[in-house]
N, C-alpha and C positions, 0 to 999 in steps of 0.2 A: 401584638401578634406574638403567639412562643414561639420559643426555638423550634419545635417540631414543624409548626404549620410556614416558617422560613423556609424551613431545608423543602416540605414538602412542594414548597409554590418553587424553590428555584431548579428541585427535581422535573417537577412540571414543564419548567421553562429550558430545561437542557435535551429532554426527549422531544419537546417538540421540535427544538431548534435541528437535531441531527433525525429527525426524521426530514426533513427538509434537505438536509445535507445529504440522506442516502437515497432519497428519492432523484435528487439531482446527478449522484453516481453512478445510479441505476440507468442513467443514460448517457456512459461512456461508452465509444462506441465499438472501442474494442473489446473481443471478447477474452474472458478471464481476466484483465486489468477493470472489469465493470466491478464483478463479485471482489477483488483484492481491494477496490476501493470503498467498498460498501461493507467488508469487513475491515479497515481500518477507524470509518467510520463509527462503527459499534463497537470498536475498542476506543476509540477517546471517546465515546458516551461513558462507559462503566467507568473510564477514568474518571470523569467529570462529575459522578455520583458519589463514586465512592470516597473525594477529595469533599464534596459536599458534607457526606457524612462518616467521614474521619477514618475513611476503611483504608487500612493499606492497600499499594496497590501495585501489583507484580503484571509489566504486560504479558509475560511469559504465561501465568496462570490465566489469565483475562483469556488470548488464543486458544488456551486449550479448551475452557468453559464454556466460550461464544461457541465453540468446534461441538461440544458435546450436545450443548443444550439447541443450538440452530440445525445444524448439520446433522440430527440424529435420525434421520428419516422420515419417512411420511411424505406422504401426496401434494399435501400441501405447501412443503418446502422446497417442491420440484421447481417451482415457475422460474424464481430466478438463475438458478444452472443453463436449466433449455432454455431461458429466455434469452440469456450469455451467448450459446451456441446459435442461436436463432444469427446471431449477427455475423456468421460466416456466409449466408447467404445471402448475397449484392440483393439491393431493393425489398422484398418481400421479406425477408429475415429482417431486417435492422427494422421496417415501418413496423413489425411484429413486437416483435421486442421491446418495442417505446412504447407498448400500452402495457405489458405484462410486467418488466423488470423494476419498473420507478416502484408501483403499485405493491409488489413481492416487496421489495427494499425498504419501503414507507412500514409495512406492516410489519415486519419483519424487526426492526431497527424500536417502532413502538412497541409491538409483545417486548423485546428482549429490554428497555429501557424500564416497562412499568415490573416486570421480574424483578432485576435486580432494586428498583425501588423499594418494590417492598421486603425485600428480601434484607437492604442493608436499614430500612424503616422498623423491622424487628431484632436488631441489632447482632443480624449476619454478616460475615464478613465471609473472603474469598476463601476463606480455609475452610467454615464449617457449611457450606452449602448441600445442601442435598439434591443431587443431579436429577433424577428421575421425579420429583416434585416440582423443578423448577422447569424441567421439562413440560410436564402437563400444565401449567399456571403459564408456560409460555405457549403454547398449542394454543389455549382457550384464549390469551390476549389477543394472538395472531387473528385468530378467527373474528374478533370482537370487532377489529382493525378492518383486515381487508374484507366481512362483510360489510362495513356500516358505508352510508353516504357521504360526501366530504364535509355538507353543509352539519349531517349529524355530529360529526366527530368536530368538527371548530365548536360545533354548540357544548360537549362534553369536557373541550377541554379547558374555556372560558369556565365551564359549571365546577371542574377539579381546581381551577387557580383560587375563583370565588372563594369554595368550599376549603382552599388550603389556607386562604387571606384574612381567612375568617377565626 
């Protein structure tokens, strides 16, 4: 196996690992310590990548990048915020919230893992990144993410290790 299709299978194996990890934050039950935990979480993913494939790596720049390219708007980035705030309402908020925030955070946490993937796989680093492309290549992961089925996406990501092992 070469070095590329290494890094690629252990990049593989660290997004999936902290999507698990943000899906599981996504159900803290306090609100605004959920979202602080589900963005620590996606800060030690781009650590884990970028140590993967030899990027320096500044948490400092990491927060403001995760900030620009997650946090930059759109509809679709709403659920986890209100889903956050959903839990200041006893019963009906919190039971809310545990279908919406895992699901946003799962999604969320894989757009932004398979991004920086390819982004340090073309040998980007956190200096020359180009925000409003990795913007759009994050939208379209997102979307890839929390429309697909679970059964689909376990099936995909066995078929990216395969295809990485290979």
């Amino acid at each position: 196996m070469s070095d590329a299709n290494t890094r690629q299978a252990e990049a593989l194996r660290i997004i999936k690992s902290k999507v698990g990890w943000a899906t599981g934050a996504g159900l803290v039950p306090i609100p605004l310590l959920d979202l602080a935990a589900i963005t620590a979480v996606q800060v030690r993913l781009v650590q884990q990548l970028a140590r993967v494939y030899d990027v320096p790596f500044r948490a400092d720049a990491v927060k403001r990048i995760v900030g620009v390219v997650v946090g930059s708007g759109g509809a679709v980035l709403v659920a986890a915020p209100v889903a956050s705030m959903l839990k200041v309402f006893p019963v009906l908020g919190t039971f809310l919230s545990t279908f919406v925030e895992p699901a946003a955070a799962a999604a969320s946490t894989y757009a932004l893992g398979h991004v920086f993937m390819q982004h340090f796989e073309s040998g980007g680093t956190l200096l020359n990144l180009d925000p409003d492309a990795m913007r759009q290549h994050y939208y379209e992961e997102y979307r890839k993410k929390h429309n697909e089925p679970a059964a689909t996406h376990e099936a995909t990501v066995a078929h990216e290790a395969a295809a990485a092992a290979a």
